[in-house]
C-alpha positions in Angstrom: -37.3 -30.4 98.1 -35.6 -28.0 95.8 -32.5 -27.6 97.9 -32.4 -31.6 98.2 -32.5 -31.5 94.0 -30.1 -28.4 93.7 -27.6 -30.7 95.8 -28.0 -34.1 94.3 -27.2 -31.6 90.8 -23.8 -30.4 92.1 -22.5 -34.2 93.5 -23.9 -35.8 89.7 -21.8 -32.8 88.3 -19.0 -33.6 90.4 -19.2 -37.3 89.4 -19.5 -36.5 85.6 -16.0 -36.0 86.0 -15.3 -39.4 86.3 -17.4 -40.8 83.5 -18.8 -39.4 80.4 -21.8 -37.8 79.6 -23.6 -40.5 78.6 -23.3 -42.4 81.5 -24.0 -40.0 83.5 -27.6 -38.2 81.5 -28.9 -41.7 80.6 -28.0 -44.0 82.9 -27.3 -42.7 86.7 -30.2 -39.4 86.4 -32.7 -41.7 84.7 -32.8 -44.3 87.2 -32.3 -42.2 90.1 -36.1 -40.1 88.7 -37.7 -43.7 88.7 -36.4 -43.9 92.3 -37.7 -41.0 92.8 -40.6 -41.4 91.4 -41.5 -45.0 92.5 -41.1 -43.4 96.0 
């Protein structure tokens, strides 16, 4: 479970380059914990 989160952390970093912060910390990490969540 912690290695899973620890690697979905590096691949959003290394997306982040590619949008902006916003995006990324409201949008993408916010629906991907109701995902999460829901499942």
């Amino acid at each position: 479970m912690y290695g899973s989160f620890r690697a979905l952390l590096v691949f959003v970093l290394k997306y982040a380059k590619s949008l902006s912060w916003y995006q990324i910390c409201f949008i993408d990490i916010r629906s991907f914990l109701w995902r999460v969540l829901c499942l």
